[in-house]
C-alpha positions as CSV (number, residue, x, y, z in Angstrom):
1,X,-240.6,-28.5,28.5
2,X,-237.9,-28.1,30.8
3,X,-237.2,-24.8,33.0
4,X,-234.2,-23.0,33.9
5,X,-235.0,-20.3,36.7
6,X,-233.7,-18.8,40.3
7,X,-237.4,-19.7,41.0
8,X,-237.0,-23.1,41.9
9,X,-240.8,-23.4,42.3
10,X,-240.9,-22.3,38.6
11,X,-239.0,-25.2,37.8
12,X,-241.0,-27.9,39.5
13,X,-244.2,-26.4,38.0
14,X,-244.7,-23.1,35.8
15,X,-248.4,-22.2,36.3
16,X,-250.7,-22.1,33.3
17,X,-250.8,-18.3,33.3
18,X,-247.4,-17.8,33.0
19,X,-247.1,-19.8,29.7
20,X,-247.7,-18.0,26.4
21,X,-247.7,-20.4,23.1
22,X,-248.1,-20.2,19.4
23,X,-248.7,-23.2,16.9
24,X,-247.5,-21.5,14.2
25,X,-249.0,-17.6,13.8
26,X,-251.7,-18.1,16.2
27,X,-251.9,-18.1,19.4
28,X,-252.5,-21.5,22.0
29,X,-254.5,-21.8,24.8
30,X,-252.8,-23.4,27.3
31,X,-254.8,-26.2,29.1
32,X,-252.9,-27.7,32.0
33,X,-249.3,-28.2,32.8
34,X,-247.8,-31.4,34.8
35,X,-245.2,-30.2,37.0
36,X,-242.0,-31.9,37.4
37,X,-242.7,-33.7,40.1
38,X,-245.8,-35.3,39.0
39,X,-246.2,-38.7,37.9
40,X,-244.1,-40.6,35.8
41,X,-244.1,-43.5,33.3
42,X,-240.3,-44.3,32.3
43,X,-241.0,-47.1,29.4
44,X,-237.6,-48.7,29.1
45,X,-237.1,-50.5,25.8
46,X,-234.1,-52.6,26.1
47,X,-232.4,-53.9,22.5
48,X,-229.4,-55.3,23.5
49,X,-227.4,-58.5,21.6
50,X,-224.1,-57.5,21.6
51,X,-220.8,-57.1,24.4
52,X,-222.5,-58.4,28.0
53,X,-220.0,-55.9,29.9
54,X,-221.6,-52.8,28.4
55,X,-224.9,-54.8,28.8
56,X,-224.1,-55.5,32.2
57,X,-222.9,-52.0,32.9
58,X,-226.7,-50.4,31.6
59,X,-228.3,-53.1,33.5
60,X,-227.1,-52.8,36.7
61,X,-227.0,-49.1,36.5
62,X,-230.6,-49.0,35.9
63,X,-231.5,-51.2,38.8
64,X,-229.8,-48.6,41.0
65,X,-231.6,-45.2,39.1
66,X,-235.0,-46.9,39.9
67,X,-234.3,-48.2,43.1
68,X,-234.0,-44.2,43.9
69,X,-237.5,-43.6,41.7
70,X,-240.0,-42.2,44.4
71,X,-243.4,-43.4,45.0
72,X,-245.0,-41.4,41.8
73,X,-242.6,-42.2,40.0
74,X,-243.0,-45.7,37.4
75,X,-241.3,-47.8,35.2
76,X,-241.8,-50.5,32.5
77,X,-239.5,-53.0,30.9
78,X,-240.0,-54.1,27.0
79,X,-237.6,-55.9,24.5
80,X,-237.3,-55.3,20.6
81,X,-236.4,-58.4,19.7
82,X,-238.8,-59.8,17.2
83,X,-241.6,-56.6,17.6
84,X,-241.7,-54.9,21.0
85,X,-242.5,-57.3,23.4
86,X,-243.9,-56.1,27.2
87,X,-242.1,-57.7,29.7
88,X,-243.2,-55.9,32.9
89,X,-246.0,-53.6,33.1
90,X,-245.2,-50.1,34.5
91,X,-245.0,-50.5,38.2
92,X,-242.6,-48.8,41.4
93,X,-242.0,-52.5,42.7
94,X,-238.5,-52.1,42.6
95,X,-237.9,-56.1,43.0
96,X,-239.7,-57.1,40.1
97,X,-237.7,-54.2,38.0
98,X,-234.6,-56.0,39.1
99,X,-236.1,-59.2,38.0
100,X,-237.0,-58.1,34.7
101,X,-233.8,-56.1,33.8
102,X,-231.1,-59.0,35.0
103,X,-233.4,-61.8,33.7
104,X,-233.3,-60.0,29.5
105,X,-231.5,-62.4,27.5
106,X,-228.9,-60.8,25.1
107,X,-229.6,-61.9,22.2
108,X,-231.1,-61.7,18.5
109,X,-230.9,-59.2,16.1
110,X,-230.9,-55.1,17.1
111,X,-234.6,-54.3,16.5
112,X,-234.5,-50.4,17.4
113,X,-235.6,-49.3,13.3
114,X,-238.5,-51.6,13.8
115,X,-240.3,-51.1,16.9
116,X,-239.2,-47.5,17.8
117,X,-242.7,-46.3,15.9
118,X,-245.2,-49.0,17.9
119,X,-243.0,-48.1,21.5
120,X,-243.9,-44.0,20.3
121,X,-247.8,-45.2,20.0
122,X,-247.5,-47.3,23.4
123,X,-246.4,-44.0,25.0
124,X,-248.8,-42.0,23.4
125,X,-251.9,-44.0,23.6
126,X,-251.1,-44.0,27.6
127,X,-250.2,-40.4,27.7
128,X,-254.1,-40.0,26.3
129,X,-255.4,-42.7,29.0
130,X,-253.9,-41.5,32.0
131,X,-253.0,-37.7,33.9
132,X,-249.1,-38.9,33.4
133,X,-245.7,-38.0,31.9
134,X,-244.5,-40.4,30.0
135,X,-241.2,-41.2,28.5
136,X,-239.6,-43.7,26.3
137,X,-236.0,-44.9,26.9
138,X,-234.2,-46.9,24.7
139,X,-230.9,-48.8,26.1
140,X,-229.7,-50.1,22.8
141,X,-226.1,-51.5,21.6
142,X,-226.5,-52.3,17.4
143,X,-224.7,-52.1,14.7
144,X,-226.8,-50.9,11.1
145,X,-224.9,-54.3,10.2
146,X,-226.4,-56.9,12.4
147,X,-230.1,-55.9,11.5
148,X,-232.2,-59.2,10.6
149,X,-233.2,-57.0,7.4
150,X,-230.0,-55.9,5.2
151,X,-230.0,-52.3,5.4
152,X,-226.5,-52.0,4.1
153,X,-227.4,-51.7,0.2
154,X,-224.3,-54.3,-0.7
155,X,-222.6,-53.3,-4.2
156,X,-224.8,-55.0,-7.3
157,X,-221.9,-55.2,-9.8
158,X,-218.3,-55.4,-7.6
159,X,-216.6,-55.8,-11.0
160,X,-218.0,-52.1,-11.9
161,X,-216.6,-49.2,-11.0
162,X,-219.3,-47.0,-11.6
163,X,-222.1,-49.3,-10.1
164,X,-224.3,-46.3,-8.6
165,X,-225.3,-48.6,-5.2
166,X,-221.0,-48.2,-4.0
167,X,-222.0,-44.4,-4.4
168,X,-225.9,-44.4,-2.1
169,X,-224.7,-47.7,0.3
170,X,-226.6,-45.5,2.8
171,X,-229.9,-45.5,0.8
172,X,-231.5,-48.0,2.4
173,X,-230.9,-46.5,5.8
174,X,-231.8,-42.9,4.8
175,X,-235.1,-44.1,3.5
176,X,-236.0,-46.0,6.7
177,X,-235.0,-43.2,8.8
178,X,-237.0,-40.5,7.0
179,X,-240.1,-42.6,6.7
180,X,-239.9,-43.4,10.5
181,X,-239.3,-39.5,11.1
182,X,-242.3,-38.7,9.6
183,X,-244.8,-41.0,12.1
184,X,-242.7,-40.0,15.5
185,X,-243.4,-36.2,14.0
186,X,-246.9,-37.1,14.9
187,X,-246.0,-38.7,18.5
188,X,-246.5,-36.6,21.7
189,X,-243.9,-38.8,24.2
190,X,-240.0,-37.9,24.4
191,X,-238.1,-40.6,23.0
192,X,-234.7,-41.0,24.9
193,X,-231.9,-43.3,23.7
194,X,-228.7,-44.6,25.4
195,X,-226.1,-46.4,23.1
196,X,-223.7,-48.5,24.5
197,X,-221.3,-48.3,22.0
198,X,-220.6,-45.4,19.3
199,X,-219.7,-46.8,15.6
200,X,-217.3,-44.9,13.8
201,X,-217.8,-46.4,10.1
202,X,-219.7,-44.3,7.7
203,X,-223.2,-46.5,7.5
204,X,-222.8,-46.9,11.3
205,X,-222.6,-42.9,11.7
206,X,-225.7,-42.8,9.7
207,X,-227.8,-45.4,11.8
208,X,-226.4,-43.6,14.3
209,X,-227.5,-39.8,13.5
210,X,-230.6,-41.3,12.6
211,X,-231.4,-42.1,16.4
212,X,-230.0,-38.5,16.8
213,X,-233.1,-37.1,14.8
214,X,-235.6,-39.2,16.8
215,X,-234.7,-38.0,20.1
216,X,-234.9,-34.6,18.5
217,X,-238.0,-34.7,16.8
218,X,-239.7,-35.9,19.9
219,X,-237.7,-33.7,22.5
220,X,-235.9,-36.0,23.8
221,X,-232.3,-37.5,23.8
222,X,-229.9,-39.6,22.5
223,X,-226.6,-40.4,23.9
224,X,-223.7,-42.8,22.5
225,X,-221.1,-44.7,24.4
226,X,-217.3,-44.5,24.0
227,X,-216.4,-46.4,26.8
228,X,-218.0,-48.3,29.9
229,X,-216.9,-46.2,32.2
230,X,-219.4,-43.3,30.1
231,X,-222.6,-45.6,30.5
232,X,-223.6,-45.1,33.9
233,X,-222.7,-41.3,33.7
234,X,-225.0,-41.1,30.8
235,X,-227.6,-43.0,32.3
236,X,-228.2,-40.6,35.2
237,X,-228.1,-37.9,32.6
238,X,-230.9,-39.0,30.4
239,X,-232.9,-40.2,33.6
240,X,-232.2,-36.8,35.4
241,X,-233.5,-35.2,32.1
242,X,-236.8,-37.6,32.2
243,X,-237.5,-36.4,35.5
244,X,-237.2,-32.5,35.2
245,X,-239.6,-32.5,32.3
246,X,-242.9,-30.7,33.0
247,X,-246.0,-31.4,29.9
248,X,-247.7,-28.4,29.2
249,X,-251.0,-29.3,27.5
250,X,-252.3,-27.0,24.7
251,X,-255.5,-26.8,22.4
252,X,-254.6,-25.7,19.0
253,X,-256.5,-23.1,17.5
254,X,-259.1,-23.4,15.0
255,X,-257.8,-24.3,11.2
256,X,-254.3,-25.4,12.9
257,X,-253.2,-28.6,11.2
258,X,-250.1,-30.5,9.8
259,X,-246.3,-29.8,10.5
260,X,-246.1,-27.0,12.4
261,X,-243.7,-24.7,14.8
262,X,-244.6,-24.3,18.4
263,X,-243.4,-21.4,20.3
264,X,-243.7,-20.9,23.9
265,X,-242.7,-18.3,26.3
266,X,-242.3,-17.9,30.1
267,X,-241.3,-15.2,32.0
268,X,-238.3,-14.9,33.9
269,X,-237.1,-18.5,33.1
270,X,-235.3,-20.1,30.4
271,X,-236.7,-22.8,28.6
272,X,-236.3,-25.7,26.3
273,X,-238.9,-27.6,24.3
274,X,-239.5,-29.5,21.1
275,X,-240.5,-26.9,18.1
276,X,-242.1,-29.1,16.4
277,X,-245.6,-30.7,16.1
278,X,-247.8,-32.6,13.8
279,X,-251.0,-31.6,14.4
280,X,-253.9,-33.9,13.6
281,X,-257.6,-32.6,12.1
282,X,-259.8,-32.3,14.5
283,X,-263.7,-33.2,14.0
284,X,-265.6,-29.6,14.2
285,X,-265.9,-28.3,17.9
286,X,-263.7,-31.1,19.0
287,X,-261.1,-28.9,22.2
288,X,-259.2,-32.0,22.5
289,X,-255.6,-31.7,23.0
């Protein structure tokens, strides 16, 4: 959730009490709500094997954000090459972060479309574990075309005009993209995404709106690169956005389950938040969140 009020106190933390939600028709107790400036997890999943200026650029801008992170305030480093890989465990040692960020090789294949669902359980599982926010940031520059797997549904018959597959060449990615929609509907952890470099070409756009609708199932972000100069801009943006988030904590009412719209109200700010939720059965007399 993130707050717009005079009351700057209202935006660092809203108090329980002043939060009224809804899961649908019914009303939602509201547990607990981690302010603003609580702790923080930023996962950073980097996926990057294409131009090393843009690379470069994200890189060194990052180094900078975190070396300005306070002392609640943590991050991780993972690569999606070949599955997502942990390359530094969330930590506020600012030289290591350095280490790990300018040391990524560039290289591969782009492996968002395949470990964007295990990064969403990573987040998850540790939101559960631990009294943090977390968030998932994705720094990621691929085309739909250089995927290992060929998501570009190539023509079947190029000698027929009316082969269906020149008419649904963005099958393939439509599928993948609505499958994966339907786990991160279940996730609990923003998912953030910084592309370095916007595609203009019609599967591209796809791919590309795709990681749109992530970022806004999950409530969080996703930003795409027309230039350099845009990347570090951006950057502070999403970061900025990371860090104003407060988590309110709810326990769904009895009989709540499955897809449904969450409504919340606060008075005498404005406020934004995801709308919607998968909500899990719960075992009988289970008040888990």
């Amino acid at each position: 959730m993130w707050v717009e009020a005079d009351n700057e106190q209202l935006a660092t933390l809203v108090p329980p009490d002043r939060i009224q939600a809804w899961l649908g028709d019914d009303p939602a107790q509201v547990r607990a709500v981690h302010p603003a400036d609580g702790n923080l997890i930023l996962l950073i999943v980097m996926d990057v094997v294409g131009d090393l200026i843009r690379v470069d650029a994200a890189r060194q801008g990052l180094v900078e954000i975190l070396n300005r992170f306070g002392p609640r305030e943590f991050a991780g480093v993972l690569r999606a090459q070949d599955g997502l890989q942990v390359l530094l465990e969330p930590t506020n040692d600012r030289e290591s972060l350095k280490d790990a960020l300018l040391s990524l090789p560039v290289s591969g294949f782009p492996g968002l479309l395949e470990s964007v669902e295990d990064a969403a359980t990573l987040a998850d599982r540790m939101l559960i574990q631990s009294d943090v926010r977390i968030a998932v940031l994705y720094i990621t520059d691929g085309s739909i075309y250089a995927y290992r797997g060929d998501y570009t549904n190539p023509v079947i018959n190029p000698s027929d005009g009316g082969d269906l597959s020149r008419r649904f060449r963005d099958r393939l990615i439509q599928e993948r993209i609505t499958s994966l929609l339907d786990s991160l509907m279940a996730s609990s952890a923003p998912l953030f995404f910084l592309h370095l470099e916007r595609e203009r070409d019609s599967l591209n756009s796809v791919y590309q709106n795709g990681i749109t609708q992530f970022a806004q199932a999950t409530g969080g972000e996703a930003l795409f690169c027309e230039s350099v100069a845009q990347i570090r801009p951006y950057l502070e943006q999403i970061v900025q956005r990371v860090k104003n988030q407060q988590v309110v904590t709810l326990v769904p009412p009895d009989g709540v389950e499955g897809r449904v719209r969450l409504r919340l109200e606060v008075e005498g700010a404005k406020i934004a938040y995801r709308e919607q939720f998968n909500v899990a059965r719960r075992p009988a007399g289970d008040k888990s969140k």
